[in-house]
KEKE-3310 file (N, C-alpha, C; in steps of 0.2 Angstrom, whole numbers, plus 5000, padded with zeros to 4 digits):
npx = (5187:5185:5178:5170:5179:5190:5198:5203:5195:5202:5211:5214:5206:5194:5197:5199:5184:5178:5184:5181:5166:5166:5168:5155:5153:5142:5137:5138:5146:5159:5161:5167:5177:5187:5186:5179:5165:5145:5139:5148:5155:5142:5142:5153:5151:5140:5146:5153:5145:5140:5129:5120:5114:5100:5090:5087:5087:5075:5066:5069:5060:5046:5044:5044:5035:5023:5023:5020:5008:4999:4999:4995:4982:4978:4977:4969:4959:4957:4953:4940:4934:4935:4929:4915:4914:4914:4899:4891:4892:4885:4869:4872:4871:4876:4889:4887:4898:4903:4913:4913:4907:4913:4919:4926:4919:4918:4903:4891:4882:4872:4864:4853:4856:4872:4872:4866:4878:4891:4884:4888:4903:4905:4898:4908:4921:4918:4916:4926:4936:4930:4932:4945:4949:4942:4955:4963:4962:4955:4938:4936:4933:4927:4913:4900:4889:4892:4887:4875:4869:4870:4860:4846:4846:4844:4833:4823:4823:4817:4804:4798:4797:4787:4776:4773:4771:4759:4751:4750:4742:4728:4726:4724:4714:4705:4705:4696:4684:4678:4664)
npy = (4994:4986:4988:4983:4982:4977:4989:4995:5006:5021:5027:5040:5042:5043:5053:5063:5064:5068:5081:5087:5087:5097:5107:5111:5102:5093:5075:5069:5077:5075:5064:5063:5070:5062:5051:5040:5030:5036:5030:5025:5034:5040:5030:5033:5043:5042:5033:5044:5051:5061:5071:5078:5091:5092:5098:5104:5092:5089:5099:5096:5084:5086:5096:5088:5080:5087:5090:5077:5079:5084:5081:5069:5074:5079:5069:5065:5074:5072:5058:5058:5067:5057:5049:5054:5057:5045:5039:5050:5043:5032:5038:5042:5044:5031:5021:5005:4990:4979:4963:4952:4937:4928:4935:4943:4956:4972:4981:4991:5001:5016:5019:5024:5023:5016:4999:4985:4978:4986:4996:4993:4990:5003:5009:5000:5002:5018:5019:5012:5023:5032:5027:5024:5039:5043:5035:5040:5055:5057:5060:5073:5074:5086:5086:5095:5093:5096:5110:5107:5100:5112:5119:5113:5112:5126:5128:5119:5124:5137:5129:5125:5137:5145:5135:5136:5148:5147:5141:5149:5157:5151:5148:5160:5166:5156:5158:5170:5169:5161:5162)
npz = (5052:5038:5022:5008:4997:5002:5007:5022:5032:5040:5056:5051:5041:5051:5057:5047:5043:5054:5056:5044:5045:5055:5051:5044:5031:5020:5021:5010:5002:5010:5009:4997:4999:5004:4998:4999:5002:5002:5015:5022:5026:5032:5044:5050:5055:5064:5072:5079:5087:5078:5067:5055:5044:5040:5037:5018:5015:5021:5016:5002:5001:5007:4998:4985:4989:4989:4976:4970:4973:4969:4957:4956:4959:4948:4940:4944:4941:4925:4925:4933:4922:4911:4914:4914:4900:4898:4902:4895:4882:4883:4880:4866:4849:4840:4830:4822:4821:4809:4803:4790:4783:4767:4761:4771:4773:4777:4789:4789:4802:4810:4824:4835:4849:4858:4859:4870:4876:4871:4880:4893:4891:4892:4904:4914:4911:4914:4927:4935:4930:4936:4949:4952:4951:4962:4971:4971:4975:4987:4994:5005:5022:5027:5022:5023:5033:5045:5043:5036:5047:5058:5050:5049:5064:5065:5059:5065:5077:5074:5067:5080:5087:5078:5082:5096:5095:5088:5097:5107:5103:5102:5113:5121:5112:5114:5129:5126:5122:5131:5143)
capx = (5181:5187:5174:5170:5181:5195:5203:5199:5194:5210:5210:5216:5198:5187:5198:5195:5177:5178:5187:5175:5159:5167:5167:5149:5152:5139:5139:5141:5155:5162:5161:5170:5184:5190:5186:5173:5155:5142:5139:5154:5154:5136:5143:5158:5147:5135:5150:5155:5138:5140:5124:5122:5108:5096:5085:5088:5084:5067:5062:5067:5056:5041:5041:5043:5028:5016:5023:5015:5000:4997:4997:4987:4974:4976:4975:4962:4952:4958:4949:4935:4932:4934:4922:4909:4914:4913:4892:4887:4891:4878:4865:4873:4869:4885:4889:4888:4901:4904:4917:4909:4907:4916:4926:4927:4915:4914:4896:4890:4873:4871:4859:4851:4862:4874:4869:4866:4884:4893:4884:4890:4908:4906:4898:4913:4926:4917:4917:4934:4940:4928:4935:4953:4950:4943:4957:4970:4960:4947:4935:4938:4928:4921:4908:4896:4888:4891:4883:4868:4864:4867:4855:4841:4843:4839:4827:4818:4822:4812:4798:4795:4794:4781:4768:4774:4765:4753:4746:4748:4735:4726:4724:4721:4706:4700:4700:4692:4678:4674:4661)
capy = (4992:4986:4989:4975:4980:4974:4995:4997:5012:5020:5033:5045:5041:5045:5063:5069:5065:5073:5087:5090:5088:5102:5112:5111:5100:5087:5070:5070:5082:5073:5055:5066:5073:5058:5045:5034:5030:5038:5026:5024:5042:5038:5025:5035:5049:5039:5032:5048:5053:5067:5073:5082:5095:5086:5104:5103:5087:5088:5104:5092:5078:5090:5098:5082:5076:5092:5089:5073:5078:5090:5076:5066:5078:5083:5065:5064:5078:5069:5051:5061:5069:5054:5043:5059:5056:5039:5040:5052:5039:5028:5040:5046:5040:5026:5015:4998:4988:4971:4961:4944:4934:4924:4939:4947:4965:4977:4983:4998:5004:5021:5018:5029:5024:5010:4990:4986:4975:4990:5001:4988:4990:5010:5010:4997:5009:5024:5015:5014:5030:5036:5024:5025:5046:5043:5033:5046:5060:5054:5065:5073:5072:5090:5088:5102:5089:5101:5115:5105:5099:5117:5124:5111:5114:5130:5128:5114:5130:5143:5126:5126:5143:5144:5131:5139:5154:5146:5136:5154:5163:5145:5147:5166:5165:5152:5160:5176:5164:5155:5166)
capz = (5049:5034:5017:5005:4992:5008:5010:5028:5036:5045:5061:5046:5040:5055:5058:5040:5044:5060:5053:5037:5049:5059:5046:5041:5024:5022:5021:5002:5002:5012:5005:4989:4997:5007:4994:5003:5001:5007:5016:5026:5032:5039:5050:5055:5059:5068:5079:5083:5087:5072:5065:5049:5044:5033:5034:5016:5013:5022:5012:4998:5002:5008:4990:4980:4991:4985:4967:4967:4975:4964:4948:4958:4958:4938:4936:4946:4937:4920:4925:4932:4916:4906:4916:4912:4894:4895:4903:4888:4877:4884:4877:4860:4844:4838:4823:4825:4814:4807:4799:4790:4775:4764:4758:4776:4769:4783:4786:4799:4802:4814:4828:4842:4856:4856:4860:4877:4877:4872:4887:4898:4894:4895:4910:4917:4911:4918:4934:4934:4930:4944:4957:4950:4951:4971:4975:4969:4978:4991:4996:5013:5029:5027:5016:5025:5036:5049:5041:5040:5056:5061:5047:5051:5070:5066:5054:5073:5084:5071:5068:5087:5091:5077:5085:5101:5095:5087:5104:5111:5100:5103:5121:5121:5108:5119:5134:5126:5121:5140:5146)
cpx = (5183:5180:5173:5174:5191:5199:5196:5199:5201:5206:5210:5207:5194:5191:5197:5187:5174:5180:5182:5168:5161:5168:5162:5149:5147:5142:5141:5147:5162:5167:5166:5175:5189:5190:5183:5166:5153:5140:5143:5154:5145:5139:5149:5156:5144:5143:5153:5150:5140:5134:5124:5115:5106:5091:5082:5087:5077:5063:5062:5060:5047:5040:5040:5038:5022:5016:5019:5009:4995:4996:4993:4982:4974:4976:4969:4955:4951:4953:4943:4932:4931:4931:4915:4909:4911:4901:4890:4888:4884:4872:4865:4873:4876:4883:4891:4892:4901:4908:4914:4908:4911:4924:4928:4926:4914:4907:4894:4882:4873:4864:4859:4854:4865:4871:4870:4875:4889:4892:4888:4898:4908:4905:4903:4917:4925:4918:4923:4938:4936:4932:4943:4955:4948:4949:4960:4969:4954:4944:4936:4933:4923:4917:4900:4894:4886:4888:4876:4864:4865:4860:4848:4840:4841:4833:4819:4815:4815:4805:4792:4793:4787:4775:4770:4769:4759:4747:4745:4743:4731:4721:4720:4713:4701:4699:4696:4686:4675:4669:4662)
cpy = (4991:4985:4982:4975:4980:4982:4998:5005:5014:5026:5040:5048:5046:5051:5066:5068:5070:5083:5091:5091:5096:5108:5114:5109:5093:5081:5067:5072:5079:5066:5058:5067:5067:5051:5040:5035:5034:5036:5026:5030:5042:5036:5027:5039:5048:5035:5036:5052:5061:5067:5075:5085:5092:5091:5105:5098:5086:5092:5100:5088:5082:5093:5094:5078:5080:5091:5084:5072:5081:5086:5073:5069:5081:5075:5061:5066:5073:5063:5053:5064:5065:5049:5049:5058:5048:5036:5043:5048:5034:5029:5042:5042:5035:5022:5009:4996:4981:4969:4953:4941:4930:4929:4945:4955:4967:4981:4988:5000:5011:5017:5025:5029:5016:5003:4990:4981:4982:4996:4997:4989:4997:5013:5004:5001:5014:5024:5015:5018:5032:5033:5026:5034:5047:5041:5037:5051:5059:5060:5067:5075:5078:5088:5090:5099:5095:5106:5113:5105:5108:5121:5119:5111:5120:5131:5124:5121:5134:5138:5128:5132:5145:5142:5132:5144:5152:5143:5142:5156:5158:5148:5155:5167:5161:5153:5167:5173:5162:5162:5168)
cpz = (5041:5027:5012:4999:4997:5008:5017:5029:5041:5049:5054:5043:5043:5058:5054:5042:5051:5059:5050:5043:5054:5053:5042:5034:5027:5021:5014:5001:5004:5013:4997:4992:5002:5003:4996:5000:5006:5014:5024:5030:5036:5045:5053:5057:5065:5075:5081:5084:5083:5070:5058:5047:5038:5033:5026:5011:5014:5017:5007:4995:5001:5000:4984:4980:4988:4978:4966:4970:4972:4957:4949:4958:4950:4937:4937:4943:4930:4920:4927:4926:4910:4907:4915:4904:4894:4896:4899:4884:4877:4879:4869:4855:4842:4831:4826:4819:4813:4803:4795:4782:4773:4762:4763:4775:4777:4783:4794:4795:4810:4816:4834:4848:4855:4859:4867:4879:4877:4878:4891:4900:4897:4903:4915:4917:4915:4925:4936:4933:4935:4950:4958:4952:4960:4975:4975:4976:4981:4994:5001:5018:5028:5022:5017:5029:5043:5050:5040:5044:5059:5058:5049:5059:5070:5064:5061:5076:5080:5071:5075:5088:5087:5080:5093:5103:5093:5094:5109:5110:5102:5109:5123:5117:5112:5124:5134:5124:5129:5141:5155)
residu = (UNK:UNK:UNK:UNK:UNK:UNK:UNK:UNK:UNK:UNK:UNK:UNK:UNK:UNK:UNK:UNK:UNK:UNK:UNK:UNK:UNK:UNK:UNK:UNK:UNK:UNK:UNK:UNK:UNK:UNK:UNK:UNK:UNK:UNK:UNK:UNK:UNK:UNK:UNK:UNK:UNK:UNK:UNK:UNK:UNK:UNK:UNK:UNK:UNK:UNK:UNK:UNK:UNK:UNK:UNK:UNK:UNK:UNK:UNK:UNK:UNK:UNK:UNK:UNK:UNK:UNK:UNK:UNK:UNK:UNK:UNK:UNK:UNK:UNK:UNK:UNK:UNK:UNK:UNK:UNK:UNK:UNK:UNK:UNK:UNK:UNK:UNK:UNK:UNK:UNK:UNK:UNK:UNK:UNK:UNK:UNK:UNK:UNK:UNK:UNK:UNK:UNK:UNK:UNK:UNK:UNK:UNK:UNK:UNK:UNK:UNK:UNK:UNK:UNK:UNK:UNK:UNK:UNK:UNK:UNK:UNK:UNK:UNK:UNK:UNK:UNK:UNK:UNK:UNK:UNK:UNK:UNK:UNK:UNK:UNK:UNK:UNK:UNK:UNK:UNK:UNK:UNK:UNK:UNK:UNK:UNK:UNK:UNK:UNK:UNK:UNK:UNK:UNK:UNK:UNK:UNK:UNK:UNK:UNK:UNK:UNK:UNK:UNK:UNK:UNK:UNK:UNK:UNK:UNK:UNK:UNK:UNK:UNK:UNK:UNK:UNK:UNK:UNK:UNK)
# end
């Protein structure tokens, strides 16, 4: 199997690999003490159905996967909190500014809340850090749903048994009435 920089692979090859595998080095290790790619000790491994513990690599992978889930959700909190800044604005007092004239004089005036153009774009922005903070961290399916319909079937059960009683006292007052 000759590699593409034309130094074939010899028998010498796939018995250090067989060797070093038998001696529990990885595939790395093992690409380093015979002077091949990684690569190549793959495909020799793989045709001597060789395996290699990748335990190591999965805990890898699984911990680099909570790292970035965990950003996700600080970056999530972050765009939530700055589409919450960006809807206070709406209400807050602002300066309006302008640039104009002959001799381009800047001019500002404070107002009660800013121009309806300006709400426009903060409520666009705010919108977008909200959506951009759901995609990151989308809500998840519990969201109590369940605990209602039990608390409102109980709340039915307790309704009923009321006018259950009430129809009893009903019926009794009524037949201590009949003559």
């Amino acid at each position: 199997m000759p590699n593409q920089y034309g130094n074939p692979v010899t028998d010498k090859d796939r018995e250090a690999v067989r060797r070093l595998h038998a001696q529990g080095l990885g595939r790395n290790a093992i690409a380093r003490e015979i002077g091949r790619a990684t690569r190549t000790v793959s495909v020799l491994a793989a045709e001597m159905h060789l395996t290699f513990d990748t335990t190591l690599t999965e805990d890898a992978t699984r911990s680099r996967i909570a790292q970035l889930a965990e950003k996700r959700a600080i970056l999530a909190d972050a765009l939530t909190d700055d589409a919450l800044r960006l809807t206070e604005q709406l209400w807050a007092p602002a300066v309006v500014f302008s640039f104009g004239g002959k001799d381009n004089t800047y001019a500002e005036r404070h107002v009660a809340e800013p121009p309806a153009h300006d709400k426009k774009a903060l409520m666009s922005a705010a919108a977008t850090a909200a959506a951009q903070s759901l995609r990151l961290v989308p809500p998840t399916d519990d969201s109590g749903a369940e605990d209602a319909r039990s608390m409102l079937g109980k709340l039915f059960q307790g309704l009923a048994e009321v006018v259950k009683e009430g129809e009893a006292e009903q019926r009794e007052e009524a037949e201590g009435e009949s003559p």
